[in-house]
N, C-alpha and C positions, 0 to 999 in steps of 0.2 A: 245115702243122700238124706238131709234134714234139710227140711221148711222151715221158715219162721213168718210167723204172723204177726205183724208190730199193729198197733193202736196207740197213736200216738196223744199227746196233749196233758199228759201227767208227769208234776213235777216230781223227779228223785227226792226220797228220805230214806234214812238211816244208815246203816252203816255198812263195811264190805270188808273182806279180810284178803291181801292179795296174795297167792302165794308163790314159789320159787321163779325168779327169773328163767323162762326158756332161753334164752340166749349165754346162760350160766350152765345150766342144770344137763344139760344133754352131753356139753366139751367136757365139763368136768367129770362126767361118767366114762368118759373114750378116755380122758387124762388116768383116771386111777387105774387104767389095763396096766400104765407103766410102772406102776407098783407087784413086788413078789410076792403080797399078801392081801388080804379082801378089806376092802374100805365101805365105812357106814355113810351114805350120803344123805342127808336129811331137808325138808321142808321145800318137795317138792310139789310142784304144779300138777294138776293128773289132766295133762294133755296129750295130745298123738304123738307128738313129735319126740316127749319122753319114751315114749313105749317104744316107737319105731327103733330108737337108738338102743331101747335094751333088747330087742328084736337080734336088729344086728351084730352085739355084742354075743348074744349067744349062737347066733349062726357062726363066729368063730371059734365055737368050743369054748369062752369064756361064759361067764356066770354072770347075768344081771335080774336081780331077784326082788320084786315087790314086796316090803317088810311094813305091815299096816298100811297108813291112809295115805303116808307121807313119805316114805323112807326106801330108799333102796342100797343093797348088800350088792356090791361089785366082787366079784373073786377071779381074778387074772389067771386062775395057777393052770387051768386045764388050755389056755389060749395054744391052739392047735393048725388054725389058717389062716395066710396071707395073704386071702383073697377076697373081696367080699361080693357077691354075688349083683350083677349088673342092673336086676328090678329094684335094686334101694335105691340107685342116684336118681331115676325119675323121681321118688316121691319125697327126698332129703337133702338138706344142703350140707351133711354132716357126713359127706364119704371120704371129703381132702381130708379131714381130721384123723381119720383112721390111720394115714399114710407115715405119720411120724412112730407109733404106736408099733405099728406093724415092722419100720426098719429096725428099730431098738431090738424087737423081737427075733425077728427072720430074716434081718439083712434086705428084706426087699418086701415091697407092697402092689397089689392088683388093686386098684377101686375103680367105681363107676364116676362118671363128669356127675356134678350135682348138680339137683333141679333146683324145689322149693318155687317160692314167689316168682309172678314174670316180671321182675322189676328192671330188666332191662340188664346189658350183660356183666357178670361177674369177675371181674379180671385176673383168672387165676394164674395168669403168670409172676404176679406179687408174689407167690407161694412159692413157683416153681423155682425162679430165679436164685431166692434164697435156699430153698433143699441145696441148689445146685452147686452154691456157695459153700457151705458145710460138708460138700462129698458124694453128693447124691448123683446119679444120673435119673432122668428124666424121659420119659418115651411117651408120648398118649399115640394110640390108634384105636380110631373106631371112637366106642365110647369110654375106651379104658383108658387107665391113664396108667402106667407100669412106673415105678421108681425101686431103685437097688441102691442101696450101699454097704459093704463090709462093715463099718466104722464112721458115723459122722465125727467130724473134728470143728470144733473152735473156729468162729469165722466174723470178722468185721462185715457187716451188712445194712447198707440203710435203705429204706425203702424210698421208691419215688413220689409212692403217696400213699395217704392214709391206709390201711386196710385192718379191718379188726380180726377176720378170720385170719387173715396172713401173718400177724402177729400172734394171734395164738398159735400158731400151727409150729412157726419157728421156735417158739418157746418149748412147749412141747420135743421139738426137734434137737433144741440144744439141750435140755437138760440132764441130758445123757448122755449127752458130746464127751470128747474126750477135749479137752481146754478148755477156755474162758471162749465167751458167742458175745459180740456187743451188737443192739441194734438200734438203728438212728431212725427216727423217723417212724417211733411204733405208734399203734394205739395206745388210747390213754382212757378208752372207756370201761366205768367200773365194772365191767363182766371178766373183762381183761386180770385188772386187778383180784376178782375173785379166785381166777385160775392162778394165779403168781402166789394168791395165799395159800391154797391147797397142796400147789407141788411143793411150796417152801414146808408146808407141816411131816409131807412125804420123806422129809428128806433131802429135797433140793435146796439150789445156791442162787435164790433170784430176787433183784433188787433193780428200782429204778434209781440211777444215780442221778437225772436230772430232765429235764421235761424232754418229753418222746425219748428218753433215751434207755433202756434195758439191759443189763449186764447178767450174763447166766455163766456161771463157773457150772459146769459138768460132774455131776456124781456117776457111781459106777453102779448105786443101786437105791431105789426108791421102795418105802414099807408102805403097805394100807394104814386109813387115817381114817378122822370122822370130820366130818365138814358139815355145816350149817350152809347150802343155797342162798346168796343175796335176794331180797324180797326184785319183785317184776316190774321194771318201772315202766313199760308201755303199758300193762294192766292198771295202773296207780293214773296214767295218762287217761287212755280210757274211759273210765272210772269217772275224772273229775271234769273232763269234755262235754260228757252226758249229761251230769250236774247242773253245772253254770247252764248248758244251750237249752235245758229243758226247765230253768230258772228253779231249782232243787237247792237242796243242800245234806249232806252227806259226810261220814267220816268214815277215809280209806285207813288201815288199819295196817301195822305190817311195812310202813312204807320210810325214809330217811329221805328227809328235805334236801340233803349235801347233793344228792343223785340227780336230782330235779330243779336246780339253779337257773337254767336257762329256761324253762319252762315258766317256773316263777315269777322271773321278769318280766317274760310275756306276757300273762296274766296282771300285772302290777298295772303294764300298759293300758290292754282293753277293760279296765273296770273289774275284771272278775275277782270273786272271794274268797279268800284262804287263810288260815289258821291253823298255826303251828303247836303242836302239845306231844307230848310223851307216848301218848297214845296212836299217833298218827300224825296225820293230816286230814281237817275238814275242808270245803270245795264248797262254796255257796254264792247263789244269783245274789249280788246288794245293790247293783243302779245295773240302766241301761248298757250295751257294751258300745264302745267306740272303737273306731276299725284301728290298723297297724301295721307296719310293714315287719318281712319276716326271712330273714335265709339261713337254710338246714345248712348243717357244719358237723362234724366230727366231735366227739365228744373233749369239754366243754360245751361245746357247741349246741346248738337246738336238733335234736336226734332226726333222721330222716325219717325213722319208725313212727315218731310224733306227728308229722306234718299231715296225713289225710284226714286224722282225729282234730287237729288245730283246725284244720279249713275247715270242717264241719262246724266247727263252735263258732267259727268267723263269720259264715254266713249268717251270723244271728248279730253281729254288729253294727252300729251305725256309720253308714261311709264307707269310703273306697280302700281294702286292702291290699296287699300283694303277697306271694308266696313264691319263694326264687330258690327252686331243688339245685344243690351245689352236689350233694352227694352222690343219689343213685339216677342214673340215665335217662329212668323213665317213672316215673311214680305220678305221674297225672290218670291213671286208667280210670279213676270212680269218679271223675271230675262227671264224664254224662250223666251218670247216673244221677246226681245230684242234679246237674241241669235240667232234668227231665223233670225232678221233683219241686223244680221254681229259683232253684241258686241262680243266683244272675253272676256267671266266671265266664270269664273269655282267658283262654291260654294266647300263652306268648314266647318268645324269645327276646330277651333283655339284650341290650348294646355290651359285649362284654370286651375289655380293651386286651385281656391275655387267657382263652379261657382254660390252655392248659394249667397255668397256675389258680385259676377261679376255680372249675369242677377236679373233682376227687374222681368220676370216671375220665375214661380214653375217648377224649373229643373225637376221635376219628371212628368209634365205634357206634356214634350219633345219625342214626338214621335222621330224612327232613321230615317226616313225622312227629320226630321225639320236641314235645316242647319242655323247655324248662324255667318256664314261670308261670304263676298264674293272676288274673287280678280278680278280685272278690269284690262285687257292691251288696253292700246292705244294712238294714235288715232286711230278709228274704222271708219272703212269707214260704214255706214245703206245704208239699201234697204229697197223698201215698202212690205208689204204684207197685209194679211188678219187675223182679230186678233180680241177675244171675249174680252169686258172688262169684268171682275171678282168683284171689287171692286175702289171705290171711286179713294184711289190717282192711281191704279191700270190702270186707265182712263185718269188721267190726265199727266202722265207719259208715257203714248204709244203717245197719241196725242202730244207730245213735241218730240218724239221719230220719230214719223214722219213729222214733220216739220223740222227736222236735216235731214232724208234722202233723197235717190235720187228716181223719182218714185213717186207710187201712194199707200198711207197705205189705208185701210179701216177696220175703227174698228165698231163693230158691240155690240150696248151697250143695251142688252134686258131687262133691267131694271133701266137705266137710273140712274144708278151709277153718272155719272158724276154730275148730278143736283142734287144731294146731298148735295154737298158742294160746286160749284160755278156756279156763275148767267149767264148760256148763255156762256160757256167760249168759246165757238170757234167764237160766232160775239166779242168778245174782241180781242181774237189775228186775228181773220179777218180787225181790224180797225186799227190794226198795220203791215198790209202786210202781214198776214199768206194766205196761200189757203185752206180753209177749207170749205165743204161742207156737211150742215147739214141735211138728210131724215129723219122726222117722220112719 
């Protein structure tokens, strides 16, 4: 368990370096199992979630080995079991990944349901549907989820909606298919793209022929590679959230503007400041902000990962904003917290006239609890208080939430959410003037 102690009312300065996307860095470490020779993975994050997945990797007799500060040595050659032991899917959302991995291997795969974030539920039968597409059969009892196949083969498949896991997992799946795999309707976020660069260096046949659409010819064998991790852009998000709300200025380091488009515009809207250089990207307060309205979408789109670090900055705008989740189910849970701390948000449900084609999740999996919008007024004056994290960005949203306020926040994180997905982040914005004080 780790404390933090925020002191709030100090503007960010200097600089930050961000490093490996967790949402890249973990798949592509379960991708190179499907390689017959050991691959260099470089410029990783030193977060839990990496490690868990090299954890797991070696609990199947394969080799996932820390090489200096940044780097980790995958070696497939000893992969030994097709099972993977049921205490990972509590604390991972990386055990359906294994499954494609595993058929290549052994014709059949054991994994655990996967946990991670409670953002409300996962809809893995995106995933399943398509295995089952390609040859697979399909069993979950308990919390297991069993899938076998002899041989996947070549399969036309388009999804019903978005899913980023689901398309990785299919790519993965087919690229060792026997035929051409075409998929309609994949993702199209650049983590996605990361993993299509790595298999294709392996050895693989994968090309987007044209928007959401994915074409994988099947090879019979894939060799270890070395691969460069895309830099984090919820860390880069993050990062320049805390900047502007706490009227700072700062250069993220490590980062490509192409990734952050919609984020940018946002920004352009409420006043906030940015500049573009070789170097990075700098994040600086220049005038008051003015409020905005905002809906999470699918990459192009404004990221769902984005949106509790956006409403945090929002709060510091002048005027009435709104925030309308199209993605995940549920992602309003730090909304009290903040309330507590003087945001003036009232949640809602917006008039929607087809919400199956509006939300990316299963309208029917929508508890009357679950809201999906919020409205923002302000500028909001914070105050500190005392506060459980819940989840990941759940974590890194209070603690920017209290470096905006006046006082003393203490957030109280019994399972160490935050290190999940970034390295140490409170000695980062400690090296940029935050007051933060870390107890383990």
């Amino acid at each position: 368990m780790s404390t933090y102690i925020v002191t709030g009312g100090t503007p960010l300065s200097g600089s930050v370096r961000v490093g490996g996307a967790k949402n890249a860095s973990y798949k592509i470490m379960i991708a190179s199992l499907l390689g017959d020779s050991p691959s260099r993975l470089l410029n990783f994050s030193k977060i839990s979630d990496v490690k868990l997945v090299a954890d797991m990797i070696s609990s199947l007799g394969a080799n996932a080995k820390l090489m200096g500060e940044r780097a980790y040595f995958v070696d497939p050659q000893n992969f030994s079991r097709f099972s993977l032991d049921s205490d990972y899917g509590r604390a991972s959302r990386a055990s359906t990944m294994f499954i494609p991995v595993l058929l290549h291997k052994f014709g059949q795969a054991v994994v655990p349901f996967p946990g991670g974030d409670k953002i409300g539920k996962r809809p893995l039968e995106r995933h399943f549907d398509g295995l089952i597409a390609l040859g697979a059969t399909v069993e979950a009892n308990g919390d297991l989820i069993t899938v076998k196949a002899e041989r996947l083969k070549g399969t036309h498949y388009k999804f019903k909606k978005n899913t980023h896991t689901g398309t990785e997992t299919l790519i993965m799946a087919a690229v060792k298919a026997q035929g051409i795999t075409t998929l309609e309707n994949a993702a199209q976020e650049t983590e996605v793209d990361d993993l299509i660069k790595f298999l294709n260096s392996m050895g693989g046949k994968i090309k987007r022929i044209k928007s959401r659409t994915i074409e994988i010819e099947g090879v019979d064998k894939l060799h270890g590679s070395i691969h460069k991790i895309m830099p984090d852009q919820n860390q880069v998000i993050s990062f320049a959230c805390a900047a502007i709300a706490t009227k700072g200025d700062i250069i993220v380091e490590n980062t490509q503007a192409k990734d952050l488009l919609s984020f940018l515009e946002k920004l352009d809207e409420i006043g906030g400041g940015y500049e573009l250089g070789e170097y990075g990207i700098r994040f600086f307060y220049k005038k008051p902000l003015t409020a905005t309205n905002l809906e999470t979408a699918p990459h192009p789109g404004f990221k769902t990962d984005w949106q509790p670090l956006w409403t945090t900055l929002i709060t510091q705008a002048k005027g009435e904003s709104t925030v309308h989740e199209t993605v995940s189910q549920s992602r309003f849970n730090y909304t009290d917290a903040l309330i507590k701390m003087g945001a003036k948000i009232e949640l809602f449900n917006p008039i929607v006239n087809n919400p199956k084609e509006t939300y990316n999740f299963n309208p029917d999996d929508v508890s009357p609890n679950d809201k999906h919008a919020i409205k923002i007024t302000g500028p909001s004056k914070l105050h500190g208080g005392e506060f459980e994290i819940k989840d990941l960005r759940h974590g890194a949203t209070l603690l920017i939430a209290g470096m905006i306020a006046e006082g003393e926040t203490i957030l109280n994180d019994p399972e160490n959410h935050i290190d999940r997905g970034y390295e140490r982040l409170d000695e980062l914005f400690e090296t940029m003037g935050a007051n933060i004080k870390r107890l383990d």
